[in-house]
C-alpha positions as CSV (number, residue, x, y, z in Angstrom):
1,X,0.0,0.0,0.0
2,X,2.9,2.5,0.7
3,X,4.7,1.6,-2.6
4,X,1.3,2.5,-4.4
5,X,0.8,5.6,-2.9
6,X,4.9,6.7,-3.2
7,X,4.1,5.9,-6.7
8,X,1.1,7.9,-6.9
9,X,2.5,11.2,-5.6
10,X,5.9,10.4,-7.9
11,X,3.3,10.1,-11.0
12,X,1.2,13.1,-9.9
13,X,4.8,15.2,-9.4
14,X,5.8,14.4,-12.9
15,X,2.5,15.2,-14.8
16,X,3.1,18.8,-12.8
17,X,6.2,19.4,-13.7
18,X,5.2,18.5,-17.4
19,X,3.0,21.1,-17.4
20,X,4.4,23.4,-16.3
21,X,7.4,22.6,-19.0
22,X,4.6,22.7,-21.3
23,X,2.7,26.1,-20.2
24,X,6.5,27.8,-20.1
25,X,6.4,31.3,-21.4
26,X,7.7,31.9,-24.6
27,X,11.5,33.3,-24.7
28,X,11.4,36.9,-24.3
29,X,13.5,38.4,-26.9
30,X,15.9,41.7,-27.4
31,X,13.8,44.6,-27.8
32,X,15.0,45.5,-31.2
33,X,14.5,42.2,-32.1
34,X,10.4,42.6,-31.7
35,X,10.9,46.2,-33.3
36,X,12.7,44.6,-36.4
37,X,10.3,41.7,-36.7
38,X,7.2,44.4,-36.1
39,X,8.5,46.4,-39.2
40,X,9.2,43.6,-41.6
41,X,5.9,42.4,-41.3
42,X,4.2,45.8,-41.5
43,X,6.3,46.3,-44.8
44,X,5.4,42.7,-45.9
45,X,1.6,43.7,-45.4
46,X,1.4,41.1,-42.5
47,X,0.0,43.4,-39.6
48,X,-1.5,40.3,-37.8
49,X,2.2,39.4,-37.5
50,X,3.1,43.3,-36.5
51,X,0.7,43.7,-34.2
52,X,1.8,40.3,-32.3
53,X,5.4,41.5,-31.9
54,X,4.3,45.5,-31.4
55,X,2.2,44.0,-28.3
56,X,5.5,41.7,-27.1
57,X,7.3,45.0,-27.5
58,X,5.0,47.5,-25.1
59,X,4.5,44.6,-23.0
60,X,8.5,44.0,-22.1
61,X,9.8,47.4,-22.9
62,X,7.4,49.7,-21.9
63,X,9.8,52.7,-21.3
64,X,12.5,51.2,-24.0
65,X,14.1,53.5,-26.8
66,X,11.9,51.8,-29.6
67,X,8.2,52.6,-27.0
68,X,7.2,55.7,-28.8
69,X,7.5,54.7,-32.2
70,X,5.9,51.0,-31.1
71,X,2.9,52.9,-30.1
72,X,2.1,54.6,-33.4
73,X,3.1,51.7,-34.9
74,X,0.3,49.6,-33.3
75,X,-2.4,52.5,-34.3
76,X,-1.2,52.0,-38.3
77,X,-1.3,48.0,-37.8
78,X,-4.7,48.0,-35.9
79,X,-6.3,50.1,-38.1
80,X,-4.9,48.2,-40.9
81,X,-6.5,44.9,-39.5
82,X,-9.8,46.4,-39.2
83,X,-9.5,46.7,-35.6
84,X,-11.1,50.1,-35.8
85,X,-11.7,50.6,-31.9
86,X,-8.5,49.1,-31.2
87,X,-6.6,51.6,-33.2
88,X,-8.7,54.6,-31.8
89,X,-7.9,52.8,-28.3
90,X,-4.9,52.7,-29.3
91,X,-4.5,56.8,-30.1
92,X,-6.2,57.3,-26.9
93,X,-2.9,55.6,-25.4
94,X,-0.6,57.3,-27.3
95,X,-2.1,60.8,-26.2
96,X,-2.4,59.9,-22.9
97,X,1.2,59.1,-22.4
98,X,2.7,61.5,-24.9
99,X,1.0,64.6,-24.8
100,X,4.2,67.0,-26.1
101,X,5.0,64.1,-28.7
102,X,6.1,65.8,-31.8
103,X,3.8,63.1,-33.7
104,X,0.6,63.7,-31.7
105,X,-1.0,65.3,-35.1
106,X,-0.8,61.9,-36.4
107,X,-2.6,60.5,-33.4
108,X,-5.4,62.7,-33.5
109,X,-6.0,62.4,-37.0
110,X,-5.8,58.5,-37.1
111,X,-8.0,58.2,-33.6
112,X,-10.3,60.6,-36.4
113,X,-10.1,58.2,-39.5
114,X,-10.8,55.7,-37.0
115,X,-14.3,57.3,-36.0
116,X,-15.2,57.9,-38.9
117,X,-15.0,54.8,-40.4
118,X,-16.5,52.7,-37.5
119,X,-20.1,53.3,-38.6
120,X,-19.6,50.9,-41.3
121,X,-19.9,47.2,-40.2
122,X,-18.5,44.5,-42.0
123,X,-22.1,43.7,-43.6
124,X,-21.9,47.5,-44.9
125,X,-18.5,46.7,-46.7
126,X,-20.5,44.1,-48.5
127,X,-23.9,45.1,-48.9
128,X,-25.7,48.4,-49.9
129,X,-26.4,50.8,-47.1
130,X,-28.0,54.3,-46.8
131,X,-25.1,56.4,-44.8
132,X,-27.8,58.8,-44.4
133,X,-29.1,56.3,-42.0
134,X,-26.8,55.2,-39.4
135,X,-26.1,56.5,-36.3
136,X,-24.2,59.7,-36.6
137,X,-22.1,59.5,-33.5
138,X,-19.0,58.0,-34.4
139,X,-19.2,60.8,-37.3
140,X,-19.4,63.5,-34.4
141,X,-16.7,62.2,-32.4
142,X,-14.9,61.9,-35.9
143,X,-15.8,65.6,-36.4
144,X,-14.2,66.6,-32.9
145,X,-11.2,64.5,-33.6
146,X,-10.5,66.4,-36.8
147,X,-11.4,69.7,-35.1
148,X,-9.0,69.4,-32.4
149,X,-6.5,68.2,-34.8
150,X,-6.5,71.5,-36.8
151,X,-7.0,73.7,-33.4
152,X,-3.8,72.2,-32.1
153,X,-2.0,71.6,-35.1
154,X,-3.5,73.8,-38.3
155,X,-0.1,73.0,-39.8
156,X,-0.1,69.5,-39.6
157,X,0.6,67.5,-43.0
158,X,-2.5,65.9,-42.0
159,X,-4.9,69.0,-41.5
160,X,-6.1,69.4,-45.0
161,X,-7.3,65.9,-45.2
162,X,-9.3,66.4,-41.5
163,X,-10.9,69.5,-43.3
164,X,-12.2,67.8,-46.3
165,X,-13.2,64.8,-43.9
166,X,-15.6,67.5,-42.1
167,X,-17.0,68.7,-44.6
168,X,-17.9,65.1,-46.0
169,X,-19.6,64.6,-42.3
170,X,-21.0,67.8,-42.2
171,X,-22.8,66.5,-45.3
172,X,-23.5,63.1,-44.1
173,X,-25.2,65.0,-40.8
174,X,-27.2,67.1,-43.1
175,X,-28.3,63.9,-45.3
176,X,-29.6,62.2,-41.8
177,X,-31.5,65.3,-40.9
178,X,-33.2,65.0,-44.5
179,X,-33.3,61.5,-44.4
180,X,-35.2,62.2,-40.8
181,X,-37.9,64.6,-42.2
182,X,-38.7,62.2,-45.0
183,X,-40.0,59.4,-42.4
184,X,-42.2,62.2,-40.6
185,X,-43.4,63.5,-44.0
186,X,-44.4,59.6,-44.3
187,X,-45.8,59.8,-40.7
188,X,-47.5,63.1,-41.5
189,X,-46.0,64.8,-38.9
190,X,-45.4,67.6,-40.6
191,X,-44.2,70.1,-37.8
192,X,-41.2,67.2,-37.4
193,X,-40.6,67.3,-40.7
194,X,-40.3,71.3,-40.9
195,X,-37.9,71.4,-37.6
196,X,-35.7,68.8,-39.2
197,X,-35.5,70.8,-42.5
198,X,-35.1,74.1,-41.1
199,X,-31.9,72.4,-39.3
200,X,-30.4,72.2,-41.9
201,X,-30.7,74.6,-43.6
202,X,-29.4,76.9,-40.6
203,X,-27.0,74.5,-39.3
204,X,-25.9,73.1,-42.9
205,X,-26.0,76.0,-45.4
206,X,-23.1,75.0,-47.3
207,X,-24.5,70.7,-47.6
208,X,-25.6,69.4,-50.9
209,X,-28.6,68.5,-48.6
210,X,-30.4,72.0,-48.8
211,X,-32.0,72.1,-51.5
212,X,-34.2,69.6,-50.9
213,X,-34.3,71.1,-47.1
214,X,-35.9,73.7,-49.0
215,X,-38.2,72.2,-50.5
216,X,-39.4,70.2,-48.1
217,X,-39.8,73.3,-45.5
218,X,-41.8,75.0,-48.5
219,X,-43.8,72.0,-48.6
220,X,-44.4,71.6,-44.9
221,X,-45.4,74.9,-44.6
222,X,-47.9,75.2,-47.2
223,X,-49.3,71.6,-45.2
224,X,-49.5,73.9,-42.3
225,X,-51.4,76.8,-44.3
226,X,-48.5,79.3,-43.4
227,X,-48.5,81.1,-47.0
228,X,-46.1,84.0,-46.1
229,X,-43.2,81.3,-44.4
230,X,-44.0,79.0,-47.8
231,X,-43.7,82.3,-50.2
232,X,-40.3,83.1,-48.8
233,X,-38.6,79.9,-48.7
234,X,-40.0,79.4,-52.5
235,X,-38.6,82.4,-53.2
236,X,-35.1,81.5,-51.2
237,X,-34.9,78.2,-53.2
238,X,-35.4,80.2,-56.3
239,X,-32.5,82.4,-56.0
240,X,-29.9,80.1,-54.6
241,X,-31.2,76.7,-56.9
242,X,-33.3,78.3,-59.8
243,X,-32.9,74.8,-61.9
244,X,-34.4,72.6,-59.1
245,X,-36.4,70.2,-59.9
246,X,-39.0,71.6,-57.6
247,X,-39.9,74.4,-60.3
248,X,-41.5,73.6,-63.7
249,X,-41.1,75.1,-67.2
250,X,-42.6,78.1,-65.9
251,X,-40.6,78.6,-62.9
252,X,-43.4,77.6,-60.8
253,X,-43.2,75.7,-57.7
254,X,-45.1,72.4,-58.1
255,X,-45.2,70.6,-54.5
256,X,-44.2,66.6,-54.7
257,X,-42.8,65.6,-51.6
258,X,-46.1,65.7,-49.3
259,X,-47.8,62.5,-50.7
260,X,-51.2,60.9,-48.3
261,X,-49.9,58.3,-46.6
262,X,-52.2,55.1,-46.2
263,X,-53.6,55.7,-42.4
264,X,-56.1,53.2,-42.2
265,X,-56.5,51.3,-39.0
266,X,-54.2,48.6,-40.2
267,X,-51.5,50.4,-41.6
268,X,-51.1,52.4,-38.5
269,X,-51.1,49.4,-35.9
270,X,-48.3,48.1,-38.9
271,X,-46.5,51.1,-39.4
272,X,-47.4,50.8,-42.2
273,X,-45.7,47.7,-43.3
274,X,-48.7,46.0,-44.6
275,X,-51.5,47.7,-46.5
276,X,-55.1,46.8,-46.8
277,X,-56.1,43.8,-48.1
């Protein structure tokens, strides 16, 4: 009985240390070793295998002489993986522990890119989608990224890109408030639809999205039997878009957004989803 239990624990201690031979740590290596592998696999296109060794490198040399540049590094390779979060996380990092770094433009303007591309989901890279439609926060935050960016740093090799990148989402936020009134004009819920318009066209003089902010104010407030607000915002869409589409051969305004809406009992329980049969 004794030699069966010495040679239980005996068995037991060599299954533990197997294990733990097994679960050994990987050899850490010089730290220009991971900053040499990092870089030839960034140049290679292989940023899985970049990031991997940019992670070993923050992890073993956090304050090392290669630390700074690892850092940016990791923003480029995330954001080059798809990692989108990760390399605004990652931004977020650098900033926070290099504040006076002479490549904090780059930061800002990469935690911006970052933003304003997280509103599009893998299924969006494959499949139709109205931009109009999504959530516009990540195209705010995008907006403040780019602002700071040329507050700090209007010099910046990057600031000319940041301001054609807000004035692509000041257009995108002007298309949702459009793409808004349209649902309420469905809705008939025509003050909505006015306050939306008249948004933009206060907020968002400059979009693309104003004309037809114009037209559907116009349109609203003729619904609402204000002549004299209708009259002048015909006559302020005649002056700053006389070809529209909203005027005939004539120059006459000829209404076409406000269409009745089936209200019926069942299409409002169905939003409208299912008509009468």
């Amino acid at each position: 009985m004794r030699s069966f239990v010495r040679f239980t624990a005996v068995f037991a201690m060599a299954l533990l240390i197997s294990a733990c031979a097994s679960n050994k740590q990987e050899e850490v290596l010089p730290e220009e070793s991971y900053y040499e592998k990092a870089r030839e696999a960034m140049n290679s296109g292989n940023f899985n295998e970049a990031e991997q060794n940019l992670d070993f490198l923050e992890t073993y040399y956090p304050f090392g002489r290669y630390a700074e540049q690892a850092q940016l590094d990791l923003i480029y390779a995330r954001y080059q993986n798809l990692d989108l979060e990760g390399a605004r996380a990652a931004a977020d990092r650098f900033l926070r522990l290099n504040p006076q770094s002479e490549h904090a433009d780059y930061a800002l303007y990469m935690r911006g890119v970052a933003s304003y591309n997280l509103d599009v989901g893998l299924a969006a890279r494959y499949f139709p989608t109205d931009v109009s439609a999504r959530d516009p926060g990540e195209q705010r935050q995008a907006f403040r990224d780019f602002s700071e960016l040329l507050n700090r740093y209007p010099a910046s090799e990057y600031a000319a890109d940041a301001r054609q990148r807000m004035i692509a989402i000041r257009n995108r936020l002007a298309e949702l408030e459009v793409h808004a009134a349209r649902y309420y004009i469905k809705r008939e819920a025509y003050v909505a639809a006015n306050n939306r318009a008249r948004f933009v066209v206060e907020n968002y003089s400059t979009s693309p999205a104003v004309e037809e902010a114009l037209i559907i104010l116009a349109e609203t407030y003729q619904a609402m039997d204000l002549s004299k607000a209708a009259d002048d915002t015909i006559a302020m869409l005649a002056a700053n878009f006389p070809d529209s589409d909203a005027f005939d051969d004539n120059k006459q305004f000829q209404p076409s957004k406000l269409k009745r809406e089936n209200r019926s009992l069942t299409s409002v329980i169905t939003f409208g989803l299912f008509g009468d049969e």
